[in-house]
N, C-alpha and C positions, 0 to 999 in steps of 0.2 A: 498618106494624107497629111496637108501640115494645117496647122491651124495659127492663127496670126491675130496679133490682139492690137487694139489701138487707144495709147491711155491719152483722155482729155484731162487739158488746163483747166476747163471750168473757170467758175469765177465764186468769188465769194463774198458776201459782201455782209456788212456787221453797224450794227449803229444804235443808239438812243432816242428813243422818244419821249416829249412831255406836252403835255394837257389837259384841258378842263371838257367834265361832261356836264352837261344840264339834263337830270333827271324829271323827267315827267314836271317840269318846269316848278318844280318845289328845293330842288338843292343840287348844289353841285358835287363834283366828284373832282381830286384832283388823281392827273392821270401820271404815267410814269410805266417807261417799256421798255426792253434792250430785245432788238429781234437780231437774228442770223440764219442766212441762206446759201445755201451753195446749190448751184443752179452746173447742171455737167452740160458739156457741147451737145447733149442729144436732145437735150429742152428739157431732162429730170430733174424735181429741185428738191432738197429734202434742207430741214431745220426747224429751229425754233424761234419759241419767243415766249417772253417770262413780262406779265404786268402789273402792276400794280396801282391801286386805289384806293384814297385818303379821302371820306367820309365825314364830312363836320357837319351832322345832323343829326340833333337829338338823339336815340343809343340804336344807331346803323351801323355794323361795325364795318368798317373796312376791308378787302378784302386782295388777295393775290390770285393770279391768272399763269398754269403752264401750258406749252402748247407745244406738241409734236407736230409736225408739216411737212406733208410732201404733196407735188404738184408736177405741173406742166409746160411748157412754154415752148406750142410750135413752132417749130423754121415756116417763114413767112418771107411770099416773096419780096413784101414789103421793107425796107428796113428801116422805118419809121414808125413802124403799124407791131405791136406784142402783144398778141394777146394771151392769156393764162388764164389757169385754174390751180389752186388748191382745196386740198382735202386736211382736218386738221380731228385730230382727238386732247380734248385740253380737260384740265382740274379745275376747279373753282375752288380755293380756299378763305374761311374766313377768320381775321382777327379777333374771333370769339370761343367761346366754346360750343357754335354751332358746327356740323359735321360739311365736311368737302363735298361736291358734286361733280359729278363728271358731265363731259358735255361732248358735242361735235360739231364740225361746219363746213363748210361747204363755200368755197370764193369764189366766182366769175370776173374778170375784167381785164381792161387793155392799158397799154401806157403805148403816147402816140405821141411823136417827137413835132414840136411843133417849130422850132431852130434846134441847132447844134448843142446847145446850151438848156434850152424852155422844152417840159414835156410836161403833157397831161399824163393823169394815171384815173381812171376811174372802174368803181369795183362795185358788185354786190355780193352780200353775206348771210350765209342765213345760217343762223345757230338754233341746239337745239339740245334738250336734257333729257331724258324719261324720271328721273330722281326729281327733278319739282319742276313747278310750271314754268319754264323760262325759255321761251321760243322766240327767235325778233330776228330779225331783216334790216340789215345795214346797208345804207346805201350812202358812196362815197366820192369825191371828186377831190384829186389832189393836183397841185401844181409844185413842180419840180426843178431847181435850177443846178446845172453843173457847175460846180466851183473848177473843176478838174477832172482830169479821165477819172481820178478814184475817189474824189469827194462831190458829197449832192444835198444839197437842205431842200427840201419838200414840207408843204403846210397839205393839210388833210382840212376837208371839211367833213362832217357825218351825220343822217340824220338814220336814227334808228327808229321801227315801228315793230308792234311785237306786244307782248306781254307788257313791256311797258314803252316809253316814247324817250326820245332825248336828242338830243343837239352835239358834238362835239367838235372841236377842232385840238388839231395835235399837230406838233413840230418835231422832225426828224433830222437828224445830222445821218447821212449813210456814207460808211466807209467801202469801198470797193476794195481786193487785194488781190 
């Protein structure tokens, strides 16, 4: 019997984010993210992302976001056309002496090349606590430009409904390697 193995390149890709949220249109949030993903040739993706949120309203403390991720991304005969899901388990921690929450969620969406260069990404999100009322549904439309095979600036737009409502946009630098 032999048995025979075959290791993937994979890709990995690593980046920064910053932006403002508008909560329930009383105060903003400023935002702040570093994600990372490694995505193997069979369409598995496993990583994270660490966020962070600065609070300038009355005594709201600010607050930090971890998040474990793994997902999906079938082979599609398309090769313009990606669609994915993730699956994620993340912390909610706050700049107080209130206690952490735990949380989950759940991604759907595609990135669809529209040139060589110009791609949509569009996603929905739905998060969710048992530790306090915090249930909401993100829904997101990004536009994406390749600088290079390994570099890509994307702007995010977001409107979230849920427990509570809010507006965001956020700017990403993503490194590919």
């Amino acid at each position: 019997m032999v048995a025979s193995t075959k290791a993937y390149s994979g890709a990995l890709t690593f980046g920064p984010a910053v932006g403002v949220e508008r909560i329930n249109n009383r105060f903003n949030v400023d935002l702040g993210a570093i994600k990372s993903l490694y995505r193997f040739d069979s369409g598995v993706t496993i990583g994270g992302v660490a966020m962070f949120g600065d609070i300038s309203f009355h005594d709201i403390p600010g607050e930090a976001r971890y998040e474990a991720i793994v997902g999906y991304t079938p082979i599609v005969l398309s090769s313009n056309f990606s669609p994915y899901i993730f699956f994620s388990k993340g912390a909610r921690e706050y700049y107080s002496s209130k206690s952490s929450v735990s949380y989950h969620t759940a991604t759907i969406g595609t990135k669809y090349d529209l040139t060589a260069k110009i791609y949509l990404d569009t996603s929905y999100r739905h998060r969710n606590t048992n530790d306090i009322s915090w249930e909401s549904n993100l829904y997101s439309l990004g536009l994406g430009y390749r600088l290079s095979d390994k570099y890509t600036l994307q702007i995010d737009f977001g409107n979230t409904q849920g427990d509570y409502r809010s507006d965001q946009v956020m700017f990403s630098f993503v490194t590919r390697l």
